[in-house]
C-alpha positions in Angstrom: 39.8 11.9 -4.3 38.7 13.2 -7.8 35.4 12.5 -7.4 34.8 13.9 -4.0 37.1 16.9 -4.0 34.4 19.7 -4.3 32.1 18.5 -1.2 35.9 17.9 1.0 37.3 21.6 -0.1 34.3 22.8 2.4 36.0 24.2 5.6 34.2 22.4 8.4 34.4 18.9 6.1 38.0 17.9 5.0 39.4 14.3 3.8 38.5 13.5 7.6 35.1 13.9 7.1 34.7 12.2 3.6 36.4 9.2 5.6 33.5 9.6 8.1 31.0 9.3 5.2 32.7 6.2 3.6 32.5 4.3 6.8 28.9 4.7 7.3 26.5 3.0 6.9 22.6 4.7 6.9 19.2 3.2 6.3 16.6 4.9 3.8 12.8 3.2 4.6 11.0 3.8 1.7 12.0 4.8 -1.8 9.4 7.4 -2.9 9.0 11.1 -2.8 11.4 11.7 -0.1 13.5 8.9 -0.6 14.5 9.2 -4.3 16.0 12.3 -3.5 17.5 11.8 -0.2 19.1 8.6 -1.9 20.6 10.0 -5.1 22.6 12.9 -3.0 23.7 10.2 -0.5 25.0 7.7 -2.6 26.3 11.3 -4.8 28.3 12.0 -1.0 29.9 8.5 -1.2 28.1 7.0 2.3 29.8 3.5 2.3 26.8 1.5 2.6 22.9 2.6 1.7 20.0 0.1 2.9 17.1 0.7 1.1 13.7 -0.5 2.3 10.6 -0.4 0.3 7.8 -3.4 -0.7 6.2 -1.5 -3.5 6.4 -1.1 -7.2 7.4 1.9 -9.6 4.3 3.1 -10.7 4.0 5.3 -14.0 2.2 8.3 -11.2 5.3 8.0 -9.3 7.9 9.0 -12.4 6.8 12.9 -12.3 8.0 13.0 -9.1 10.2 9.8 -8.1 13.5 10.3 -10.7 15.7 7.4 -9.5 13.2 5.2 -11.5 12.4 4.9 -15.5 9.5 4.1 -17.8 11.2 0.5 -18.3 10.6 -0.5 -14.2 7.3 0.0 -14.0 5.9 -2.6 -12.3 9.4 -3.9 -10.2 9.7 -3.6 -6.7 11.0 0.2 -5.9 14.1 -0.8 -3.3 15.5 -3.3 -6.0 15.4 -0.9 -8.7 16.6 1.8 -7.0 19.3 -0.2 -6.0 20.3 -0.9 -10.0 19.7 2.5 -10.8 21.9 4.3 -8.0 24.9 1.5 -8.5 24.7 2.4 -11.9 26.1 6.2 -10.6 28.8 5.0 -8.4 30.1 1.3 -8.2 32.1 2.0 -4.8 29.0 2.8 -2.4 27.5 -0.8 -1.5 23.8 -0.4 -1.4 21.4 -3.5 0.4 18.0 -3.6 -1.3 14.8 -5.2 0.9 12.1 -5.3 -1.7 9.7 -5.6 1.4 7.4 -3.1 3.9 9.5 -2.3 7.2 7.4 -3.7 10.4 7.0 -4.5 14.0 8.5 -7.5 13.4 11.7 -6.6 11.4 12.4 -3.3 12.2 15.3 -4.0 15.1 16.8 -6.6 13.3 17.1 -4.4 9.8 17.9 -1.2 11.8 20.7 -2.2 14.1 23.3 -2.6 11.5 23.3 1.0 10.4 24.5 4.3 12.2 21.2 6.0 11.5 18.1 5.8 9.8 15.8 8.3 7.6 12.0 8.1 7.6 11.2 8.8 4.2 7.2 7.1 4.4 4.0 8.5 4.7 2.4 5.9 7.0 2.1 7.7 10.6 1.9 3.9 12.2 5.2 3.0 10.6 6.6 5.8 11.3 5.9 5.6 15.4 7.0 1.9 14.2 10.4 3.3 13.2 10.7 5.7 15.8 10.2 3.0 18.4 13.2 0.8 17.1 15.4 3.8 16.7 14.5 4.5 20.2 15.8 1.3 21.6 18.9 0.8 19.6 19.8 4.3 20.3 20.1 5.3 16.4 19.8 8.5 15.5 16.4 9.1 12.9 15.7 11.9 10.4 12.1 12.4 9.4 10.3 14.2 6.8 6.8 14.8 5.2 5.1 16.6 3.6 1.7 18.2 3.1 0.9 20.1 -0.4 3.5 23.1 -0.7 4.3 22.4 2.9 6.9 20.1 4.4 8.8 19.6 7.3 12.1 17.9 8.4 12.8 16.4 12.0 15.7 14.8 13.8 15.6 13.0 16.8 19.2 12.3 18.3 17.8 9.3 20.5 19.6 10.5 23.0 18.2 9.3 26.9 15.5 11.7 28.2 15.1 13.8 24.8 12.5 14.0 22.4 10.3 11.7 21.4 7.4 11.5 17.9 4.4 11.0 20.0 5.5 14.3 21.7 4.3 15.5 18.2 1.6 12.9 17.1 0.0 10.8 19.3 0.3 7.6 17.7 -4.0 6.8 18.1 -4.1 10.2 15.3 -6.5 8.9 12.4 -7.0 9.7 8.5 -3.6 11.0 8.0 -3.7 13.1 4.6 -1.2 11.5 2.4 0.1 12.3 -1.4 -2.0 9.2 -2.1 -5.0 11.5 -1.4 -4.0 15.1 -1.7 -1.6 15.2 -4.7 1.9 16.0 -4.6 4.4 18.2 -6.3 7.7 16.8 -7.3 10.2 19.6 -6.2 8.5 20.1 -3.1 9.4 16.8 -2.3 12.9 16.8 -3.5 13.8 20.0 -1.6 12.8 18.1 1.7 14.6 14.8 0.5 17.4 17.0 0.0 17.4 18.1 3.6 17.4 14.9 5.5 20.7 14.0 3.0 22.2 17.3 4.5 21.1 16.6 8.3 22.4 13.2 8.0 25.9 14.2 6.4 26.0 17.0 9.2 25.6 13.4 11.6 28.0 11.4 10.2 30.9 14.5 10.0 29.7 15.6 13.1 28.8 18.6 12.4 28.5 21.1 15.5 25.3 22.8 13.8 23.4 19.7 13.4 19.3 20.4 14.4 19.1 17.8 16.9 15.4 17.4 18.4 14.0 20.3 16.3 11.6 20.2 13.9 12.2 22.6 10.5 9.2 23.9 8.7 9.3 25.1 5.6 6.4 26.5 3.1 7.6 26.1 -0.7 4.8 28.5 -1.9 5.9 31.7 0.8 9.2 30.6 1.3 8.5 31.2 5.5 11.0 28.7 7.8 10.7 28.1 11.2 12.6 26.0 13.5 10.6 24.7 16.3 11.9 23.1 19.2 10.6 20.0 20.6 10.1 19.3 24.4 
């Protein structure tokens, strides 16, 4: 109660909904840019159980940017030392660590035992790879990337008939401009890990002003927003 009382005294949120957020259970795939941040305030909210997906290693490049990690894990795999890390902050959230890369092959069978799922990669193939399984286990999926100062934030209820990635991207879309090859900018990142954390609380509390089947656009450098609705 101590611990959580600031984030319950919010009107639409209550001991009701912090009991929502205990009991769920929500799968992070990939533990970089996006997903340091989106993890930290996750397992900060007290979500029950955190999976964490990610087969590569803390590099010293990702440390400017990626701040669940230190100088000492360079070179360990990036879910298991998240994992340490984040436990280390609060002992009462169970977090799963799969020190490998989500796939065709494993993605139903890791996704179906959480309520929903944040894309936090920057590999469009795994990402119509996640979609895909969300899709067909009916889990609800929060996506995010980002492009230089530019970053956007989308979630797709996985409702029947609604919206679906390759409404956006066609899946065949090649040389995909990633951080890898453009750079990236570690609060720029953090303010859109930050929002799939807040979409995904809005899920679990069932929040009436969730953005379901929009996308959010935001440019860090202008400040401009839009919210874009996809058909």
């Amino acid at each position: 109660m101590k611990r959580y009382n600031k984030q319950e005294s919010v009107l639409e949120w209550g001991i009701k909904g912090q009991e929502y957020i205990k009991k769920a259970r929500i799968l992070v795939v990939g533990a970089g840019g996006l997903g340091c941040p989106a993890l930290q305030y996750l397992l900060g909210a007290g979500i029950g159980f955190i999976g964490i997906v990610d087969g590569d290693i803390v590099s010293e490049e990702n440390l400017h940017r990626q701040l669940v990690y230190t100088e000492t894990q360079i070179g360990l795999n990036k879910a298991i030392a998240a994992k340490h890390n984040l436990q280390l902050s609060n002992h009462e959230v169970q977090i799963k660590g799969f020190d490998f890369y989500l796939s065709k092959e494993n993605a139903q069978e890791i996704i179906l035992d959480y309520d929903l799922v944040l894309d936090c990669t920057d590999d469009l193939a795994i990402r119509h790879v996640i979609h895909q399984a969300c899709h067909t286990l009916q889990k609800p999926l929060i996506l995010a990337a980002n492009y230089l100062w530019e970053g956007y934030v989308i979630h797709f209820s996985m409702q029947k008939d609604t919206a679906r990635l390759q409404d956006i991207f066609p899946e065949q879309i090649n040389d995909v401009p990633t951080c890898n090859n453009l750079g990236a900018i570690g609060p720029v990142l953090g303010v859109l890990g930050s929002l799939q954390a807040i979409e995904a609380l809005k899920i679990i509390t069932k929040h009436p002003s969730m953005m379901c089947n929009q996308l959010f656009h935001i440019n860090l450098k202008t400040m401009q927003t839009s919210l874009i609705q996809i058909k």
